[in-house]
VOGU-3710 file (C-alpha; in Angstrom, 3 decimals, decimal comma):
1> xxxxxxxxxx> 6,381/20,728/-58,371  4,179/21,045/-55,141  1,794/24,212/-55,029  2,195/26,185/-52,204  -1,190/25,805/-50,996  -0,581/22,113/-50,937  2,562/22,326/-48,771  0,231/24,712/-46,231  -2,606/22,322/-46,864  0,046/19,333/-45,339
11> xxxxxxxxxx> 0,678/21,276/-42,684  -2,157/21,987/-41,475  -2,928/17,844/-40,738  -0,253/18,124/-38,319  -0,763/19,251/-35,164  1,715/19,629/-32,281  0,752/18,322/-28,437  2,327/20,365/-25,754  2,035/19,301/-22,525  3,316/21,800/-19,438
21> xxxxxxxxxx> 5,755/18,881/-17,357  6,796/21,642/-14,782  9,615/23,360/-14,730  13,419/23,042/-12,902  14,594/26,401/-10,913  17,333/27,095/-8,863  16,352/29,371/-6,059  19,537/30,576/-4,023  21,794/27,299/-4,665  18,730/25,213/-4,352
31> xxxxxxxxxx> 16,860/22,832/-6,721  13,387/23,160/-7,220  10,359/21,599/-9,230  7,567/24,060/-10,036  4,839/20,976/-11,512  2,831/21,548/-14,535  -0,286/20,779/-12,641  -2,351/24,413/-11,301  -3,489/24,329/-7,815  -4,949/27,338/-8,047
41> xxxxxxxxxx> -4,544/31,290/-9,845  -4,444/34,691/-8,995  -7,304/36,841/-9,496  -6,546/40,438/-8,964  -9,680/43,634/-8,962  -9,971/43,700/-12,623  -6,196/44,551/-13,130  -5,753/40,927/-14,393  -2,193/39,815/-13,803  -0,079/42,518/-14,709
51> xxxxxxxxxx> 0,404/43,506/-10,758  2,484/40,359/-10,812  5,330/41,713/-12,599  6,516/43,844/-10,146  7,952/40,660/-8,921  8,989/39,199/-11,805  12,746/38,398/-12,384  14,031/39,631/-16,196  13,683/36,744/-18,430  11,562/34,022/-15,749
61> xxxxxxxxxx> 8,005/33,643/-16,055  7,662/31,998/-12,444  7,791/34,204/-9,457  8,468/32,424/-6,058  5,053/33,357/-3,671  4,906/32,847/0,073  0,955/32,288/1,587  0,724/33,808/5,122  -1,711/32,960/7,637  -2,198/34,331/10,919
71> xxxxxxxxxx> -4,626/34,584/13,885  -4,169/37,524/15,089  -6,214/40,569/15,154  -3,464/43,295/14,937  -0,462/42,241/13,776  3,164/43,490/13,418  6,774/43,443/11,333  8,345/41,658/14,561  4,781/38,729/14,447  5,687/38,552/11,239
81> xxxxxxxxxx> 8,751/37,856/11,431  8,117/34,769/13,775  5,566/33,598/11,520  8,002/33,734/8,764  11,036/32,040/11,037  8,806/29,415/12,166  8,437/28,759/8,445  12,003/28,830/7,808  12,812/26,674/10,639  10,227/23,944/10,289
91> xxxxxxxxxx> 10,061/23,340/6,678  12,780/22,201/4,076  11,263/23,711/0,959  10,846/27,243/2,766  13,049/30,022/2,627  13,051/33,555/2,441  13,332/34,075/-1,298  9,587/32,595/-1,491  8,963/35,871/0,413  9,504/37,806/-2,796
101> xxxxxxxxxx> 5,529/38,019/-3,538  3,399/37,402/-0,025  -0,137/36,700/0,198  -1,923/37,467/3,793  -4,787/36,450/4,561  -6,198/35,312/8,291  -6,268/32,015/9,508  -10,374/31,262/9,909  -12,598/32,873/7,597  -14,421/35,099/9,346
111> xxxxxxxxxx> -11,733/37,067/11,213  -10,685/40,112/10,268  -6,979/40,808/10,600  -5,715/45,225/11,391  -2,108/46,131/11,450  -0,786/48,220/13,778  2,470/49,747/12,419  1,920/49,309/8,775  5,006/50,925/7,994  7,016/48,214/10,729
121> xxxxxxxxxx> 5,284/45,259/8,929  6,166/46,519/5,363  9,620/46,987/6,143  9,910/44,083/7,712  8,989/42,227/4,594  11,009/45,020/2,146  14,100/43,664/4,442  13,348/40,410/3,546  13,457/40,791/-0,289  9,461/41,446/-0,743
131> xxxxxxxxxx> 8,805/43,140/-3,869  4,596/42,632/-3,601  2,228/41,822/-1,248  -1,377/40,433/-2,005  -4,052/39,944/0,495  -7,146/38,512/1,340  -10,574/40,666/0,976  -10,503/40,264/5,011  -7,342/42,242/5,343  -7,932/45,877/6,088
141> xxxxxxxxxx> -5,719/49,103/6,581  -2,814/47,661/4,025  -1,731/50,602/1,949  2,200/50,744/0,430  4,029/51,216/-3,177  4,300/47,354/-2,711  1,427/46,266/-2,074  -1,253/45,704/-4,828  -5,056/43,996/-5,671  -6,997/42,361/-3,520
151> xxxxxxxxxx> -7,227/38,189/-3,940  -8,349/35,272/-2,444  -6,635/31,926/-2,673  -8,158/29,265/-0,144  -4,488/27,087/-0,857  -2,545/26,103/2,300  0,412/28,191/3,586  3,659/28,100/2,559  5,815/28,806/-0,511  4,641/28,575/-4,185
161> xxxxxxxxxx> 5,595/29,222/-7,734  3,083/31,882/-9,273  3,421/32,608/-13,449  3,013/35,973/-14,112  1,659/35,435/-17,727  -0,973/33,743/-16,427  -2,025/33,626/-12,377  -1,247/30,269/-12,093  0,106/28,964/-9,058  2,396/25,772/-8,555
171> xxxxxxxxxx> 3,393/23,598/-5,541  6,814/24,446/-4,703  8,609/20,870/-4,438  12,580/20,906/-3,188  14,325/18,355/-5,365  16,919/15,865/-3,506  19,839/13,786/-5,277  19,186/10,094/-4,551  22,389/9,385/-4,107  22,321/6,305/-2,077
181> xxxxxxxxxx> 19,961/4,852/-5,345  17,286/3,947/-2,822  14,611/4,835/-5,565  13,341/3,754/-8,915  11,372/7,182/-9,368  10,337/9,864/-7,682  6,290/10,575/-8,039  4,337/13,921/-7,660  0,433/13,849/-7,300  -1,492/14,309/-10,270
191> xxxxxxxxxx> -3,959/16,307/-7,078  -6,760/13,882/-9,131  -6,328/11,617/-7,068  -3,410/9,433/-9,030  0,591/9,761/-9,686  2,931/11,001/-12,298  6,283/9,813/-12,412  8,693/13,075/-11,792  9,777/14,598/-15,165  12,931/16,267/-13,120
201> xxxxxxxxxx> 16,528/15,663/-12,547  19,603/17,902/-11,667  22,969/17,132/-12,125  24,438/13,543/-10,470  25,748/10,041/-10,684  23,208/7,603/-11,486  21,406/8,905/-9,193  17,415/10,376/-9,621  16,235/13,157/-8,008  13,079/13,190/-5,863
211> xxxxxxxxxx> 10,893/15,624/-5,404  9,273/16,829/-1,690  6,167/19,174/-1,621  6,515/22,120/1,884  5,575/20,822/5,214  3,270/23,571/5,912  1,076/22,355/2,729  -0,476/19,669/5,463  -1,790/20,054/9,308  -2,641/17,345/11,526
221> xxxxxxxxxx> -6,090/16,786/12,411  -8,206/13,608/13,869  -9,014/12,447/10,538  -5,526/12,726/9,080  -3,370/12,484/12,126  -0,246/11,543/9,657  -0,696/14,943/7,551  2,572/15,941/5,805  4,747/13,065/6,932  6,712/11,683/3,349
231> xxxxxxxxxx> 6,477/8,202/2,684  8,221/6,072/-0,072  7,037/2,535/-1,190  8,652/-0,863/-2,588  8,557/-1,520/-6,139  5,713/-4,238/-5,560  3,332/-1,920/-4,594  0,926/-0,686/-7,481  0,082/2,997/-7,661  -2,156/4,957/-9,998
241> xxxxxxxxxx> -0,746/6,514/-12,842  3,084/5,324/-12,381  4,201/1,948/-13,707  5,434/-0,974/-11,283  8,759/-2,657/-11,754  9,258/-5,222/-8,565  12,768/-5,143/-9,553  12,384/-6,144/-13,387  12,728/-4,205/-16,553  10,388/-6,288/-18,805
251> xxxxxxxxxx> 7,725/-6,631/-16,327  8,116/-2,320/-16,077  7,559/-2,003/-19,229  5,513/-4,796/-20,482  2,528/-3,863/-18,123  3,190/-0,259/-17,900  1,267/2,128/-15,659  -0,875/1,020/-13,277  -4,472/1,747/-13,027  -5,148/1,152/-9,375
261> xxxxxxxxxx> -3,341/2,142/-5,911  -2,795/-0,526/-3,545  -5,217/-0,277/-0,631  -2,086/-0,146/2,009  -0,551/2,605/0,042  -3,982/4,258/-0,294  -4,891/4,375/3,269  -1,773/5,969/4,478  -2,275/9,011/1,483  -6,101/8,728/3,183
271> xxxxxxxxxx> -4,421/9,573/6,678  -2,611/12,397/5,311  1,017/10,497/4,331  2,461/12,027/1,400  3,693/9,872/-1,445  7,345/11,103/-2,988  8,886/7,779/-5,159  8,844/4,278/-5,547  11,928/2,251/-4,385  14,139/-0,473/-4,833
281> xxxxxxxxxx> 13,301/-4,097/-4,120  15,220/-7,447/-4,974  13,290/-8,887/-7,742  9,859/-9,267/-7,316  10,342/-9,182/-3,048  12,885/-12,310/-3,118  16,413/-12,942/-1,107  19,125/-11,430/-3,153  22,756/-10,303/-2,292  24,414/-7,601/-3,576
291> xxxxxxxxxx> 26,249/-6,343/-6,056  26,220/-9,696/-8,278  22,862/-11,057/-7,688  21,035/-7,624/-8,951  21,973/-7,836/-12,560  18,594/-5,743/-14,032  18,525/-3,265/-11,405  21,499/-1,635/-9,242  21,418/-2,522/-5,378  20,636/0,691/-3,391
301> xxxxxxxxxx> 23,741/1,648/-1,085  23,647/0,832/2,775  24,672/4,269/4,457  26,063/3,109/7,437  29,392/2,829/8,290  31,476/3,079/5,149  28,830/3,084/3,010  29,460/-0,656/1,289  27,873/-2,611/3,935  24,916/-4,858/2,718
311> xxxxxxxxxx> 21,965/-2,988/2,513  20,086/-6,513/2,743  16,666/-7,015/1,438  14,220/-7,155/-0,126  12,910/-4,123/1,236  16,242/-3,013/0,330  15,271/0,535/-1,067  13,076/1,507/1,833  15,257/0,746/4,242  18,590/2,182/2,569
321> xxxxxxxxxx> 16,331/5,216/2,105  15,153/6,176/5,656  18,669/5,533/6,711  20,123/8,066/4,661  17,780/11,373/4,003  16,367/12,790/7,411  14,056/14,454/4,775  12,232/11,195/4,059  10,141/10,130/7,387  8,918/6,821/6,530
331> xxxxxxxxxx> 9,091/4,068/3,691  6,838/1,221/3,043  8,251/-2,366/2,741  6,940/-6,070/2,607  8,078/-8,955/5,025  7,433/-12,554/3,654  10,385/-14,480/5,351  12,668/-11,359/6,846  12,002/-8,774/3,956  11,316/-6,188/6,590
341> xxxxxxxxxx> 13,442/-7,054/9,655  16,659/-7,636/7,126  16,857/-4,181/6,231  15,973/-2,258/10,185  18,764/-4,714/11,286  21,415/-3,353/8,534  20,098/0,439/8,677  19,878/0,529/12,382  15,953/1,373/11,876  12,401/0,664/13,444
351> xxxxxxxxxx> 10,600/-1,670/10,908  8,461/-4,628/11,446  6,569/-7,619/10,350  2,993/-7,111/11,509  0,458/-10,065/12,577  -0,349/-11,976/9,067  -3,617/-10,479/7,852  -2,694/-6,795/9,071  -3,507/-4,936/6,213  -4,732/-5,573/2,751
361> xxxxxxxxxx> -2,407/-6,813/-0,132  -4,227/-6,304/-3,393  -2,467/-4,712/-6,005  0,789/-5,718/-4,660  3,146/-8,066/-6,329  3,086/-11,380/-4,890  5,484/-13,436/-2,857  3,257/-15,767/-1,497  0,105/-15,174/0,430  0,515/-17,931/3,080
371> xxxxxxxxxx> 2,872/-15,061/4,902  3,202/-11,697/2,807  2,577/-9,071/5,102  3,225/-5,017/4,788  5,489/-3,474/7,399  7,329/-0,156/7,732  10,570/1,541/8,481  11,384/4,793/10,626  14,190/6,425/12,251  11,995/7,138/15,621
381> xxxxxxxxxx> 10,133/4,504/17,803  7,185/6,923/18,746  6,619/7,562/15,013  6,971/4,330/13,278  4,410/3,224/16,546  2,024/6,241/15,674  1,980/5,248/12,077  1,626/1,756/12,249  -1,177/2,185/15,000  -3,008/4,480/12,427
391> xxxxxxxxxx> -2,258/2,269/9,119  -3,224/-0,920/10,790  -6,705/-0,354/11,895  -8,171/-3,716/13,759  -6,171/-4,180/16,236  -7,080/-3,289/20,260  -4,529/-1,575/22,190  -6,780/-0,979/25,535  -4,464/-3,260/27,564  -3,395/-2,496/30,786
401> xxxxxxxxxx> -0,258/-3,982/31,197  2,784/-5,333/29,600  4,017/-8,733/29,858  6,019/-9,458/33,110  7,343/-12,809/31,533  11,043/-11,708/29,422  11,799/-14,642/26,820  15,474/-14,562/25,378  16,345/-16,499/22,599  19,491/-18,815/23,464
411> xxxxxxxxxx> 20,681/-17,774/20,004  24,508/-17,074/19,600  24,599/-14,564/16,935  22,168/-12,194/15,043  19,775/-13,219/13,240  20,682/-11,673/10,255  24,743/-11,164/10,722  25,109/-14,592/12,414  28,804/-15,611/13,829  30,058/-14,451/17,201
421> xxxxxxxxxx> 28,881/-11,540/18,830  32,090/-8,866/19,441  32,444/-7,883/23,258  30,761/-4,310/22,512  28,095/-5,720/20,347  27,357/-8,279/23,762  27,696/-5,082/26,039  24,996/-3,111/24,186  23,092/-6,158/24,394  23,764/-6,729/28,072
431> xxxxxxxxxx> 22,636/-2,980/28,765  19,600/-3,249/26,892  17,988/-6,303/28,443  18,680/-4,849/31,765  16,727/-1,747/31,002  13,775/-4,040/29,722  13,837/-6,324/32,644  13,817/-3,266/34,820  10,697/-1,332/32,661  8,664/-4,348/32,828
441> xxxxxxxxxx> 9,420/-5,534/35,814  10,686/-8,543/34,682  13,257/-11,502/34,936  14,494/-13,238/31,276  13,506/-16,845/31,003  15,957/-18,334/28,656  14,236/-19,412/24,979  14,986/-22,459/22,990  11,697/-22,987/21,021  13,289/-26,563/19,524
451> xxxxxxxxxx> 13,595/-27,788/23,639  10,010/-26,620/24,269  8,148/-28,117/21,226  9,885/-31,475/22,100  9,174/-30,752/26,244  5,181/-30,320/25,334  4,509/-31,326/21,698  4,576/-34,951/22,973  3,185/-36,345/18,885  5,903/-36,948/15,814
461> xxxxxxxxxx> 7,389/-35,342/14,683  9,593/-34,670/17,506  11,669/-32,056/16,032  10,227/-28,582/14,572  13,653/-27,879/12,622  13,173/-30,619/10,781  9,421/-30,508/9,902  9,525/-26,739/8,985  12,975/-27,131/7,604  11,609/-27,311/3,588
471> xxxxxxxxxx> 8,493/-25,290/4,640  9,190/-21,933/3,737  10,741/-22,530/0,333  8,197/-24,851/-0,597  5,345/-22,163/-0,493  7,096/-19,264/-1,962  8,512/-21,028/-4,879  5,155/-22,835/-5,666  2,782/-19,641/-5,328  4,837/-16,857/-7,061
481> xxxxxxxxxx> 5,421/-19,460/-9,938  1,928/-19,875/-10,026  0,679/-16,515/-9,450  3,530/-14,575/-10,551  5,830/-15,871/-12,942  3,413/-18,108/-15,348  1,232/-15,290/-16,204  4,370/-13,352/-16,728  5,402/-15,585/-18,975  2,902/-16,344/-21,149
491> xxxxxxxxxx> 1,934/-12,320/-20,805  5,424/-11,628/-22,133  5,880/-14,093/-24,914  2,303/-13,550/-26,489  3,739/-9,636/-26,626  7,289/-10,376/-28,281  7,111/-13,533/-30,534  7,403/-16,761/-28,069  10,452/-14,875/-26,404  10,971/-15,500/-22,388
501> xxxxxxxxxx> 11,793/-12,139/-20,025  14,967/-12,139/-17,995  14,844/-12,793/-14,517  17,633/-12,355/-12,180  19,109/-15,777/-11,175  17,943/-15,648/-7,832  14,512/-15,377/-8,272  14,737/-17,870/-11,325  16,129/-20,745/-9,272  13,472/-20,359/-7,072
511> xxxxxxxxxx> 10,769/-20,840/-9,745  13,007/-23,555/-11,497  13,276/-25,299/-7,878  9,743/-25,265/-6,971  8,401/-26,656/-10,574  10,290/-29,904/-9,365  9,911/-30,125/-5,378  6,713/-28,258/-4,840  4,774/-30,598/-5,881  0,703/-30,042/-4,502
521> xxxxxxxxxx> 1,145/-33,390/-1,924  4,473/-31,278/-0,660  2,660/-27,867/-0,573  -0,316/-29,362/1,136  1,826/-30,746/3,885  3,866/-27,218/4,067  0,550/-25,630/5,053  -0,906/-28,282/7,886  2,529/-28,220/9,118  2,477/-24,256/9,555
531> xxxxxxxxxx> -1,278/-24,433/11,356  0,530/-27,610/13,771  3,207/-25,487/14,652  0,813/-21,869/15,190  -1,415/-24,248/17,259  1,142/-25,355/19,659  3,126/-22,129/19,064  -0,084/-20,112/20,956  -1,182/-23,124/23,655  2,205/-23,905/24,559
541> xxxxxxxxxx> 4,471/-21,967/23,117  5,961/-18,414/23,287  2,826/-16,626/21,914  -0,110/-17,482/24,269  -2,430/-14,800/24,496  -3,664/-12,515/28,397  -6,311/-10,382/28,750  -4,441/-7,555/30,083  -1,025/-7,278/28,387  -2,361/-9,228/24,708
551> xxxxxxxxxx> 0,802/-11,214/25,278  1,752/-13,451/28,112  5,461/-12,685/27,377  7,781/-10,491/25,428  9,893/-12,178/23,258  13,708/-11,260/22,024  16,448/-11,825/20,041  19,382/-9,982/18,681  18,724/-9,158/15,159  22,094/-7,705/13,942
561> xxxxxxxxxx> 25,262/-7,322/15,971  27,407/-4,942/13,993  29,249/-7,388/11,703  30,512/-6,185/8,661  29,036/-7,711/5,695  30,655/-5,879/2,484  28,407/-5,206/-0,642  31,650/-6,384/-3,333  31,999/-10,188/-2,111  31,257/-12,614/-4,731
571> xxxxxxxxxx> 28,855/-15,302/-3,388  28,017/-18,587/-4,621  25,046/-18,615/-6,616  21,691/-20,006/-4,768  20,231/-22,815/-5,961  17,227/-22,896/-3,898  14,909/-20,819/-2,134  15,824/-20,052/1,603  15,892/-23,807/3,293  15,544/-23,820/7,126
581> xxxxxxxxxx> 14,043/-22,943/10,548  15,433/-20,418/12,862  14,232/-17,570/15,701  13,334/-15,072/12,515  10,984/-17,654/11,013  8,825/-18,008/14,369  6,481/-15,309/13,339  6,461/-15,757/9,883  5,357/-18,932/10,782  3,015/-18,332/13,867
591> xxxxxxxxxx> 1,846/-15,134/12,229  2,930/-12,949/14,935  4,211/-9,259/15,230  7,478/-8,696/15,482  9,756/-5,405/15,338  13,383/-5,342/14,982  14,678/-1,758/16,882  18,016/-0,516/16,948  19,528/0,115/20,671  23,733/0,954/19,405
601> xxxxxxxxxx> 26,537/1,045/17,721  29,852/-0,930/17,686  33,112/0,232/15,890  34,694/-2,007/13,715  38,120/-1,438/11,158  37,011/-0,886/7,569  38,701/-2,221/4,861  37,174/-0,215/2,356  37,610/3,347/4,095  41,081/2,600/6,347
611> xxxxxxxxxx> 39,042/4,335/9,114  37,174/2,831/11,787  33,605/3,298/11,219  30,507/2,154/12,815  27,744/-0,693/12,190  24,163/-1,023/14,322  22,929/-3,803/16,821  19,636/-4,492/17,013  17,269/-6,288/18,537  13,919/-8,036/17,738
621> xxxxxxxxxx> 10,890/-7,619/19,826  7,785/-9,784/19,431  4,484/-10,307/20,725  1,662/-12,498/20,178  -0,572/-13,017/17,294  -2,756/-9,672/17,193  -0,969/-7,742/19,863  0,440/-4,910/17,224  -1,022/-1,879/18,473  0,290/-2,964/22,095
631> xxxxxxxxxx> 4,037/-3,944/20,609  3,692/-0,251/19,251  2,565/1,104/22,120  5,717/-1,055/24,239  8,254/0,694/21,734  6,959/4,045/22,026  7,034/3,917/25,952  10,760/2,398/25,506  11,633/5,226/23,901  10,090/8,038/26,040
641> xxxxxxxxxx> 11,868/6,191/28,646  14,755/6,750/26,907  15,829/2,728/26,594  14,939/3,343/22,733  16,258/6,174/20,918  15,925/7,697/17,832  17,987/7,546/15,256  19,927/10,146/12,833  20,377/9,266/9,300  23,819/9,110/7,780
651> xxxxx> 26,733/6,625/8,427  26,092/7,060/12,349  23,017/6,117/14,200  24,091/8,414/17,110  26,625/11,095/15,447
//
């Protein structure tokens, strides 16, 4: 029999790891995380942190703390009360219960802030629920039963979690139901400078919660002019600290956290951009339909309309997910062939393909280099053009003019939704171009860029559809096989005994394809027929270059003309990657700008709801090779002008 000392002896070689993950709290009906990371503590005079249950709540450690700045010299229960409104009003995470324990302090760090009316400020804040106030060593004349010690915290305003045990204080972060399965995880900042996936979830279907830091955390400034604004990013973008899925279990897990943030990611956190999840993406950034084609991952739900349209892709989660939380204000997405412009045209949203070359792409999952580009989605023209301006850094936008020259396409139907265009999508249309022509001063020159090449190409071959028809499928099977999927391969079956990963059929006929038809002498033609076509394309095509508007002429095309497309058809399986030549594969090919933006609605009879609901049209806008920051600046005029408008998210782009 085992001697006591030898069972304590045992015991003692084990040792137990705790690590503080945050905590979930309900604060008045609403979900909060409290994360396990300090950004600061309470130091009181020498009364350590016993002053801090006086706010405590029996049987709760954490004790919801408001920090409030102000500028004034003197100031009052009624200032206080705007300051506190403002907060209320302005920030989603805010509300009065934070204003259980308040911390004043002045704004600048040499002012000295005097109340006049002490006993008007205090019960101001006892009105509100206060049960302490702290304050900065700068405060003078504050003297009440509630308030207590004298601290100073240099953290930003705004509500926080503070332990009473011991000082710490948390980021307050409001946690939202994905419910529209836009996301593969929601992220919080390590504040090292890295990610943590969010150990958080409240109570829902499928779906994960994500969790948003306070607004008043962040102020804009020249050097981060984007301060505050939440971002999400596709599921091919790498970030510190949080593993990267690109739409595939095994590769999640085989490869597991990431030890590097993408450079396109990283600048936008550099500007101030706050990171809140990673989101959904047809495998690894291919062309996939839902609901059969995405067997490893679920498709994220389109929220327009009746809420089973086709969310399209493969930026699929980004753009489902600015089209159905107002709380998220922009999501990153990538545009190889119509990645980017897909989804805007679906949602109803800004998002673009920029010039090839925009931004950097390392640490991002490849498609294929000849025409991967970064691009992103918002619900308002003047922000997704102050954004893009900011994230995409060499680009000159001192023209002064716009093109005066109006191309429209000759094309039929959208470029995405295809068919016949319905008399109200055609009306919308109509109303649109007329407010263009009229804002630039311009009459529309009809397009047909398979006329023009054969009007002033004048070599073989004599028709661009045909020569580019292969094109695009060539390169993108032949350099994500390459670059992608063989190391993938061989990465996964040296890990599990010879054995191959899964890989949605989409993606896998692509591979299987280009192993037989992209052959180097094919791929080698691809390219020199892509630089033919941008030679002509900016000599004597649509995207010649002028020194004062960038672009001799504006180019446009409907994008998506309110068709349904429903989300439970049954397709037939692809065989091969994307085949063809059409207006959406100009710039992919010419390596031009282009922006889809919505400008309506059209009703149309669901048969999934029995109601009659309502689907965007949208339009694509593009400029010449290297005009972006000019394109932006054409979009955010549109829409002071009021020809754009923003839109709302939720099943209606104008409720």
């Amino acid at each position: 029999m085992r001697s006591l000392a030898f069972i304590l002896a045992s015991f003692r070689l084990v040792s137990a790891k705790f690590v503080n993950q945050g905590q979930v709290l309900s604060l008045n009906g609403v979900s909060y995380y409290a994360g396990g990371i300090a950004v600061g503590q309470v130091g009181t005079n020498g009364s350590g942190f016993s002053v801090l249950a006086a706010a405590q709540t029996p049987g709760q450690d954490l004790v919801p703390l408001t920090i409030i700045e102000t500028s004034r010299s003197i100031l009052s229960g009624d200032e206080l009360l705007n300051i506190t409104a403002t907060y209320d009003s302005t920030d989603d995470v805010f509300q009065p219960a934070f204003l259980q324990t308040v911390f004043l302090r002045p704004s600048t760090s040499n002012a000295t802030v005097l109340y006049n009316g002490t006993t008007s400020l205090e019960s101001q804040l006892l009105r509100q629920g206060t049960s302490l106030i702290l304050s900065s060593q700068k405060i003078h004349g504050l003297a009440s039963s509630i308030a207590s010690g004298v601290t100073d915290l240099s953290l930003p305003r705004g509500p926080y979690f503070v332990s009473v045990h011991t000082g710490n204080i948390y980021k307050a972060h409001r946690l939202y139901d994905d419910d529209h399965l836009a996301f593969v995880q929601g992220v919080v900042s390590d504040e090292k400078g890295a990610f943590t996936t969010l150990p958080a979830v409240t109570e829902n279907v499928m779906a994960k919660s994500i969790a948003v830091p306070s607004r008043l955390y962040y102020t804009e400034t020249e050097e981060q002019p984007l301060a505050g604004l939440r971002f999400g990013v596709k599921d091919i973008f790498h970030v510190k600290g949080v593993g990267t899925s690109g739409g595939n279990r095994a590769y999640f897990y085989l490869y597991g956290r990431q030890n590097n943030t993408g450079p396109a990611v990283q600048r936008l956190i550099d500007l101030g951009a706050v990171l809140v999840g990673k989101m959904g993406t047809v495998q690894f950034a291919n062309g996939d339909h839902p609901t059969a084609d995405w067997v490893d991952l679920h498709a994220p739900f389109n929220p327009r309309g009746d809420g089973y349209q086709d969310p399209s892709g493969s930026s699929t989660g980004p753009g489902a997910g600015v089209g159905a939380y107002d709380w998220l204000d922009l999501a990153v997405g990538s545009d190889t062939g119509g990645s980017m412009r897909g989804p805007a045209g679906s949602q109803g949203l800004f998002g673009n393909r920029p010039s090839t070359g925009a931004i950097s792409l390392e640490h991002v999952i490849p498609l294929s280099f000849v025409s991967d580009t970064a691009g992103m989605f918002a619900r308002s023209g003047s922000l997704w053009a102050k954004v893009t301006q900011a994230w995409y850094p060499d680009f000159a936008s001192n023209y002064t003019s716009y093109p005066t020259t109006l191309y429209q396409s000759a094309a039929r139907g959208g470029a995405w939704s295809g068919g016949n265009v319905s008399e109200e999508a055609t009306s919308v249309i109509a109303s649109f171009v007329g407010k263009l022509e009229g804002f630039l001063q311009a009459n529309s020159i009809p397009a047909n860029y398979t006329q023009l090449w054969g009007e002033t190409h004048g070599e073989a071959p004599a028709d661009v559809n045909e020569m580019l028809y292969l094109t695009y499928g060539v390169y993108v099977s032949h350099d994500q096989w390459n670059e992608l999927g063989k190391p993938f391969f061989e990465d996964y079956a040296a890990k599990f005994d010879g054995r191959q990963p899964y890989i949605n059929p989409g993606p896998l006929a692509r591979w299987q394809w280009g192993q037989i038809h992209s052959t180097e002498e094919v791929y080698a033609e691809g390219l020199r027929n892509i630089s033919l076509f941008r030679s002509w394309y900016e000599t004597d095509g649509y995207g010649r270059h002028d020194p004062k508007s960038c672009s001799e002429g504006l180019y446009i095309y409907p994008w998506s003309v309110g068709q349904p497309s429903y989300r439970d058809v049954y397709l037939q399986a692809r065989t091969t990657p994307p085949l063809g030549f059409d207006d959406s594969s100009v710039p992919v090919m010419a390596g031009a700008p282009e922006v889809v933006v919505p400008i309506g609605e059209v009703p149309y009879n669901s048969t999934k709801s029995l109601h009659t609901e309502y689907l965007p049209v949208t339009m694509a806008l593009r400029m010449a090779r290297g005009c972006d920051h000019h394109l932006a600046n054409l979009v955010s005029d549109l829409e002071k002008e009021g020809i754009l408008r923003p839109v709302a998210a939720g099943s209606r782009l104008y409720p």
